[in-house]
Backbone as a ProteinNet text record, in pm:
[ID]
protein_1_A
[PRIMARY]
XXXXXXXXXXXXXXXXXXXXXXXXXXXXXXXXXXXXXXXXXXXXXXXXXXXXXXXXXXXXXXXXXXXXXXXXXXXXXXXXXXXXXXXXXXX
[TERTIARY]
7251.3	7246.1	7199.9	7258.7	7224.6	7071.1	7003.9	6878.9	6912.8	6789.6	6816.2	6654.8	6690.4	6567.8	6538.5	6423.8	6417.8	6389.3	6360.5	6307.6	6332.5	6245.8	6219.1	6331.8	6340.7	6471.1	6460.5	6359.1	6336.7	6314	6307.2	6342.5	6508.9	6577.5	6717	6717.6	6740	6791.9	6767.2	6652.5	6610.6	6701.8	6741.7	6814.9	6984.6	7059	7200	7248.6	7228.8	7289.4	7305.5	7211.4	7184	7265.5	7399.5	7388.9	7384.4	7299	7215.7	7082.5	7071.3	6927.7	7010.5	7118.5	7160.6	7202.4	7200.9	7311.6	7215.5	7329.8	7267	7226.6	7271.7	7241.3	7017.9	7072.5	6935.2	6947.5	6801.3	6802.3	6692.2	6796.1	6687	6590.8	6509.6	6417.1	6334.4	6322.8	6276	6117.1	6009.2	5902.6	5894.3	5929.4	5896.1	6041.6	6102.4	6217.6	6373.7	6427.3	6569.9	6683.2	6721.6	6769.3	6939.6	6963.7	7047.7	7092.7	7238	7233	7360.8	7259.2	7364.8	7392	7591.9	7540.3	7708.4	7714.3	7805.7	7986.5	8056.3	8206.5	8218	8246.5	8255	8237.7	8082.5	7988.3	8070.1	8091.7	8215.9	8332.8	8363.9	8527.8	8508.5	8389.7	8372.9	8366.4	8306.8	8212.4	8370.2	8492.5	8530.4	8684.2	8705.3	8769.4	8718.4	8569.4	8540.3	8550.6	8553.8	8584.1	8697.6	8818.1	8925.2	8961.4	8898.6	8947.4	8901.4	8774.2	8741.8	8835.4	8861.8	8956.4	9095.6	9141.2	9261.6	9283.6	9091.9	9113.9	9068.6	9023.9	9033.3	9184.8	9279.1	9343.1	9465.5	9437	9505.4	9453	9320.2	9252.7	9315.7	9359.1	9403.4	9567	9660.5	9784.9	9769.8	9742.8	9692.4	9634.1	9522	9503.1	9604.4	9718.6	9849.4	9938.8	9983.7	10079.3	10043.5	9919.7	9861.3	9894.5	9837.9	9884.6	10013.5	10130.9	10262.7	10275.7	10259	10323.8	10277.8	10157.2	10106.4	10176.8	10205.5	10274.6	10463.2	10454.4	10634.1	10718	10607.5	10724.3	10712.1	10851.6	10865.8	11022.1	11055.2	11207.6	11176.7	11308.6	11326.8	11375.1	11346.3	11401.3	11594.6	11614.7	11724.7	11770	11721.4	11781.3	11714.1	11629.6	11587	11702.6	11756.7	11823.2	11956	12012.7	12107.1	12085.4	11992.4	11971.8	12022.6	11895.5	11962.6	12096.6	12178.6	12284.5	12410.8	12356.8	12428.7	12412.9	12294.8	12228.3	12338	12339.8	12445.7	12542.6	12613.9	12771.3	12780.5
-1133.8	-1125.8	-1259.6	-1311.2	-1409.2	-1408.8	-1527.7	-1523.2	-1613.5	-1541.6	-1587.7	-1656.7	-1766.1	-1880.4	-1812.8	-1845.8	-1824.8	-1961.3	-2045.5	-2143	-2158.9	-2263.5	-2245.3	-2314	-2308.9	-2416.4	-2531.1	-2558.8	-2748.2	-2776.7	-2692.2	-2737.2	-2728.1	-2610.4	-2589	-2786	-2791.5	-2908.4	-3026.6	-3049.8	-3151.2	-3137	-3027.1	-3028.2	-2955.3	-3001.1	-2982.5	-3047.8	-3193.7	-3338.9	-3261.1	-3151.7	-3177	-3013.7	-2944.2	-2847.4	-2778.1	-2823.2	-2787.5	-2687.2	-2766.5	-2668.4	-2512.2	-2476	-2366.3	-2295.6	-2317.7	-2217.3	-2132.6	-2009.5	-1864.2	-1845.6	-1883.7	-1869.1	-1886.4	-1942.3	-1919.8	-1853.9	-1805.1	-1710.1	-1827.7	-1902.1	-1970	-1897.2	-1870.9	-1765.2	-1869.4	-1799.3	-1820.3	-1727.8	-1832.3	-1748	-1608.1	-1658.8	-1543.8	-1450.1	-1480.8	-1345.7	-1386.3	-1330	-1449.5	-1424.6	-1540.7	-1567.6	-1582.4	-1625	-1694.3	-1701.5	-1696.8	-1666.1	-1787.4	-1910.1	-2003.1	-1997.7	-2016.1	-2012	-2082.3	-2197.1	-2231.5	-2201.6	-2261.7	-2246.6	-2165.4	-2195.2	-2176.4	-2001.4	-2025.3	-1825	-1775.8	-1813.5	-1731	-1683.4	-1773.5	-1729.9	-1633.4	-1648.1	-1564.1	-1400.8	-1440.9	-1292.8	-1217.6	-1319	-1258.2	-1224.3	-1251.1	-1212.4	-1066.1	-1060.4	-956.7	-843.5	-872.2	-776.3	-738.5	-810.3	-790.2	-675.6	-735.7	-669.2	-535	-514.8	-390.8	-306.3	-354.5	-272.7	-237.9	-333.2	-306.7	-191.5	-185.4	-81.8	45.1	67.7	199	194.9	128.8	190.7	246.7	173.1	231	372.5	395.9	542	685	575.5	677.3	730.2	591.3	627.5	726	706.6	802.2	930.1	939.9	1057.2	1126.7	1067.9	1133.2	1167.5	1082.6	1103.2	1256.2	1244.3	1365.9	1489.8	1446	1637.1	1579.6	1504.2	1537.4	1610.5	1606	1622.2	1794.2	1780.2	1953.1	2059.7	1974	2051.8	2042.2	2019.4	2024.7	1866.1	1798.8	1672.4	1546.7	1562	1435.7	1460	1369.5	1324.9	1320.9	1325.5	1263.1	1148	1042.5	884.7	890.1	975.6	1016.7	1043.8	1127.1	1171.7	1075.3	1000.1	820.1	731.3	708	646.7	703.7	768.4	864.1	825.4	848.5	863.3	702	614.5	494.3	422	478.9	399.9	490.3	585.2	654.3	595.4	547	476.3	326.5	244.5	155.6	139.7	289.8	275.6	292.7
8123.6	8268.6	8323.8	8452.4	8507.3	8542	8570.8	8647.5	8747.2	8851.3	8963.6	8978.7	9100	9156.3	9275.4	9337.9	9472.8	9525.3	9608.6	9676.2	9802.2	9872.1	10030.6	10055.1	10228.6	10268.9	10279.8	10268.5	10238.6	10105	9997.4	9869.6	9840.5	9934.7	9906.1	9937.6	10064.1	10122.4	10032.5	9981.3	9924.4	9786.6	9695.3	9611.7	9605.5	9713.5	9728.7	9656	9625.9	9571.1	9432.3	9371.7	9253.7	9195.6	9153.4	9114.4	9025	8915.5	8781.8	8845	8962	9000.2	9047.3	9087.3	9130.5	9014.7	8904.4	8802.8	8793.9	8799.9	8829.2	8986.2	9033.8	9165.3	9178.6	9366.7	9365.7	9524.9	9580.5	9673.2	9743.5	9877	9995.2	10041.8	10091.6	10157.9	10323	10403	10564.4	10540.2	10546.1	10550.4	10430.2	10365.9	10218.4	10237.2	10315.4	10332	10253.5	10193.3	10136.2	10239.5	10270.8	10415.6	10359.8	10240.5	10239.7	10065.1	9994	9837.2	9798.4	9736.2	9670.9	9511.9	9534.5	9352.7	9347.3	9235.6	9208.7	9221.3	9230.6	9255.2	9141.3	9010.8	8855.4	8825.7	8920.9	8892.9	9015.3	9170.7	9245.8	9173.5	9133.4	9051	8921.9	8907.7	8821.7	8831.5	8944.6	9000.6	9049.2	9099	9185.4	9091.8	8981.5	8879.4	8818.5	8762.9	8743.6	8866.8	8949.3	9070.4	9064.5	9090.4	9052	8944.9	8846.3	8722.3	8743.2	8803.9	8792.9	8879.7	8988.3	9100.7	9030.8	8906.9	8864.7	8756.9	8691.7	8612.8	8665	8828.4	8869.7	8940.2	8954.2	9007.2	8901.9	8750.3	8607.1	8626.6	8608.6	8630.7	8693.4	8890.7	8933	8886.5	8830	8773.4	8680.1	8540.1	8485	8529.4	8598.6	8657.4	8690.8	8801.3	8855.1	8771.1	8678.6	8563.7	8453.2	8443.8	8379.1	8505	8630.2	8676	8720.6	8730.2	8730.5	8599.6	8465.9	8344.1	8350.7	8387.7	8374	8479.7	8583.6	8689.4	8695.3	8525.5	8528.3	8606.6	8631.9	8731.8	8631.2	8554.3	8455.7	8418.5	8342.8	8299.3	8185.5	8118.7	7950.8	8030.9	7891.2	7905.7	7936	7869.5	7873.5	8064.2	8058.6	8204	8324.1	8282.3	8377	8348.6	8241.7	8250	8326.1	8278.9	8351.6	8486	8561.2	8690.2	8762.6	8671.1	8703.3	8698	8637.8	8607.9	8736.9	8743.3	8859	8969.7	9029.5	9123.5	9145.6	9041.2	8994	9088	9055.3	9067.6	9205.9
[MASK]
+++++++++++++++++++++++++++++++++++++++++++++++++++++++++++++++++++++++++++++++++++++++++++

């Protein structure tokens, strides 16, 4: 798991130049409160891939889910009669 920094906004400011001090993100804070959440390009793309991915494997979930009560509720083809269908479509 990542760790995270906290520091004030005049330590943020004083260390922008530098972004070794941010890996893992760090949390600016206003008077003890965290105002504000910096963290590298590299850890965004990261974060926002794993997001992705996750959204892609609930929406496998819900296919599956559907495919299972089509099959139980009788609504499916043989490969046979898909193809059939398509090639009729064709002509």
């Amino acid at each position: 798991m990542k760790s995270t920094q906290t520091m004030s906004q005049k330590s943020a400011r004083e260390s922008l130049g530098n972004p070794d001090l941010f890996h893992g993100g760090v949390y600016i804070t206003r008077n003890g409160v965290a105002e504000l959440f910096i963290q590298t390009a590299a850890e965004r793309e990261a974060e926002l891939a794993q997001i992705e991915q996750e959204r892609q494997v609930k929406a496998l979930g819900k296919i599956i889910t559907r495919a299972k009560l089509d099959i139980a509720q009788g609504r499916h083809s043989t490969p046979e009669e898909v193809l059939r269908r398509m090639r009729a479509a064709d002509e």
